[in-house]
N, C-alpha and C positions, 0 to 999 in steps of 0.2 A: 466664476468670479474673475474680475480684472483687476491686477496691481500695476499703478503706472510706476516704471523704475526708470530714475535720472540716471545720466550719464554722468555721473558728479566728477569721476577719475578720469573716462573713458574718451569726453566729451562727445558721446556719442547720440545726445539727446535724451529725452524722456519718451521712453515707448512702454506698450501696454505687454504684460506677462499675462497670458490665461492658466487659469488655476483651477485644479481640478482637488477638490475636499473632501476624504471621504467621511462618511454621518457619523462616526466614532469622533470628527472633531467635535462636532456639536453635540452630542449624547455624552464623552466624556469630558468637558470643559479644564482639566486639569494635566489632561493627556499631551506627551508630544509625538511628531511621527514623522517615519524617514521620509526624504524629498527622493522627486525623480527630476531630473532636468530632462525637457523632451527638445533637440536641436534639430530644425528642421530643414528639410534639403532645403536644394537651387534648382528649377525654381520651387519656390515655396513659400509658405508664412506659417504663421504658429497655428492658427484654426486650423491648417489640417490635420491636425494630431488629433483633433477631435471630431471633424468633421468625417475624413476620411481613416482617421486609422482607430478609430472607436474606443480613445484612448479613457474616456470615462465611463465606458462602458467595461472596458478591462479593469480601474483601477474600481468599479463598482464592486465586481464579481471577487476582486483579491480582498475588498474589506468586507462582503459577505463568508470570506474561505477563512477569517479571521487574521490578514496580512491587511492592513490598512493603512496607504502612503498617500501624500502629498503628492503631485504634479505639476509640474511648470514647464511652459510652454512660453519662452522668451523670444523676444523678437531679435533674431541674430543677421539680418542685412539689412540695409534699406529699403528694400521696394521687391516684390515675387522674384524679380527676373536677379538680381544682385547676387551673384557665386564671391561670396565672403569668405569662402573656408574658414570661416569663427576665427582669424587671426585680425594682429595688431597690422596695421599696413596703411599709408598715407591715404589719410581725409577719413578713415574710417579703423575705429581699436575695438573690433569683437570682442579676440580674447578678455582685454579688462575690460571690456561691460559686462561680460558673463563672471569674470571672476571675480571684479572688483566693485562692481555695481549690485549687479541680479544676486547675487549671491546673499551679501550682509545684508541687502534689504528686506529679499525673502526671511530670513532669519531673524530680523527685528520683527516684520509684520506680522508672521503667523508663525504659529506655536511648532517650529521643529528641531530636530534632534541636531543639534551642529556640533556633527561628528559625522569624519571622514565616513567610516564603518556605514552610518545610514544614508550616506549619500551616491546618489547616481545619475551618472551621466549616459545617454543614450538617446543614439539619433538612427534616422532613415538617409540611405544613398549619401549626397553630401554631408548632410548630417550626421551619419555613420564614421564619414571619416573625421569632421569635429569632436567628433564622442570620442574617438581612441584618442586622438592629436591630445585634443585636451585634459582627455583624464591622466595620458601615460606623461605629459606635461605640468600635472596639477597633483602631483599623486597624494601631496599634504593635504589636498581636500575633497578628495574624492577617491573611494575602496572600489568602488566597481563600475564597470562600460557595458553598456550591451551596442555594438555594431551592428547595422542592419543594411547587409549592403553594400557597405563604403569599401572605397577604396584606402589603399594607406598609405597614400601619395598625396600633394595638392596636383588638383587634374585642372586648374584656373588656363581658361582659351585664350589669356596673354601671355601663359609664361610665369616663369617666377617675377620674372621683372615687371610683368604686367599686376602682377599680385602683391609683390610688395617693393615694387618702384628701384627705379636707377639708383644702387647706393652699392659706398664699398666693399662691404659686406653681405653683401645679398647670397651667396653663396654659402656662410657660415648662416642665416635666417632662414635661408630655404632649408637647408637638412636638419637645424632645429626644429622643424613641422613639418619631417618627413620623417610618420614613424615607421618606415620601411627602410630604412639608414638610420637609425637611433636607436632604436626598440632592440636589436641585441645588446647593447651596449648597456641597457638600466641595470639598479643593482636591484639587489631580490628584496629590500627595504625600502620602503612598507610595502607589504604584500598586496596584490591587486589580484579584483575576480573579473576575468574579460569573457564574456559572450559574443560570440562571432555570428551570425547567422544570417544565412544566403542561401533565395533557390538556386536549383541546381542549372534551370534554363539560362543564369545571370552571369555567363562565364568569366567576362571582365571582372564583372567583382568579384567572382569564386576563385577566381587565381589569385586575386591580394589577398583575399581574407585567408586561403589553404597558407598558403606561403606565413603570413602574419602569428596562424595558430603553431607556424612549427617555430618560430621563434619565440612563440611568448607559453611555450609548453617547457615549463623548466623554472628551478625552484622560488621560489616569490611570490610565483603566478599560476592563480586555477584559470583556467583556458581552457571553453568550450569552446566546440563548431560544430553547429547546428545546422543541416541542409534540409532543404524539406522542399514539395515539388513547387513551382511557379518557377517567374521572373523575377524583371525589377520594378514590383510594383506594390500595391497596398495585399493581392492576393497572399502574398507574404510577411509583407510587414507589419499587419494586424495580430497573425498568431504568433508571428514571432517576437512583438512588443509584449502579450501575452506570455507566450512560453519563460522570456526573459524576465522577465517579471516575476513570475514563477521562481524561478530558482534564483534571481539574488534576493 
């Protein structure tokens, strides 16, 4: 299923959300059910989630195990090659299209739970580090992250200033989206459930993510890290969109 969602706040246009429904929507007509946001690396687009990370095939199997959620699969750059890191940054505002668009529109058009508790954020590689940025940023709207991948840095090949432009504050915006300079700092209120997981061949990303789990291991926050063998690639991000799925 496609929902075209405007950029009504964001200005960031009207792009199409793919939706993934499990048949309890339609079998029970009265039912609501929790969302997943699926945030897709750089490069990337939102069909890979389905294409490649067999993401309706997983969320088939959790509403056959009797866990039945919603999926969305939102368009977070402009064009495959575009490294948005899901932030607000000149000519282009991620962040509010995901929080201030994609968000209450999913929640008008189809029947889900809007509440923090059933919602989740989780992404692959770049998207992995959108999922924490955003959720340990949004905490009012979202209980749980699954990382897959990401780093806990913005890794953008201009720079911060290349990512979010010549201003005098760029230095206090950059460490507000860098939850590797933030992240100890939060308070244990409201409590978040973060999923980390990375092959073990993915060394880059297993240092942010080892590093990230020893900080976000401590009262407020259930914090897993999940390793399992591969790289940085779908051979992992398939069971581990699975596994994570699983446990929140």
């Amino acid at each position: 299923m496609a929902v075209p969602v405007a950029g009504t706040y964001s200005g960031f246009g009207t792009h199409t959300a793919l939706v993934y429904l499990p048949p309890q929507y339609f079998t029970e007509p009265t039912r609501r059910f929790p969302v997943v946001y699926l945030l897709h690396g750089s490069p990337g687009v939102p069909v890979d989630w389905y294409r490649a990370n067999e993401a309706a095939q997983i969320g088939a199997g959790l509403a056959a195990a009797g866990r039945p959620m919603i999926l969305i699969a939102p368009q977070m750059s402009h064009d495959w090659l575009d490294d948005s890191e899901c932030v607000d940054r000149p000519g282009e505002h991620i962040e509010t299209y995901l929080i201030s668009d994609v968000i209450p529109t999913i929640d008008n058009r189809l029947r889900t739970i809007d509440n923090r508790d059933d919602r989740t954020f989780a992404g692959m590689s770049a998207g992995g580090f959108c999922a924490l940025n955003l959720g340990l940023r949004h905490r009012d709207l979202v209980g749980t992250i699954i990382d897959m991948s990401g780093f806990s840095q913005p890794t953008h090949s201009g720079g911060m200033a290349g990512l979010f432009g010549h201003r005098p504050d760029l230095a206090q915006v950059a460490t507000a989206n860098n939850p590797a300079q933030y992240a100890s700092s939060l308070p244990a209120n409201p409590p978040m459930r973060v999923w980390l997981d990375c092959g073990r061949s993915d060394h880059a990303a297993l240092t942010d993510l080892r590093a990230m789990a020893n900080v976000l291991r401590r009262p407020g926050y259930s914090t897993v890290l999940h390793l399992r063998p591969g790289g940085h690639d779908y051979g992992v991000w398939v069971p581990a969109l699975r596994d994570g799925l699983t446990w929140a």
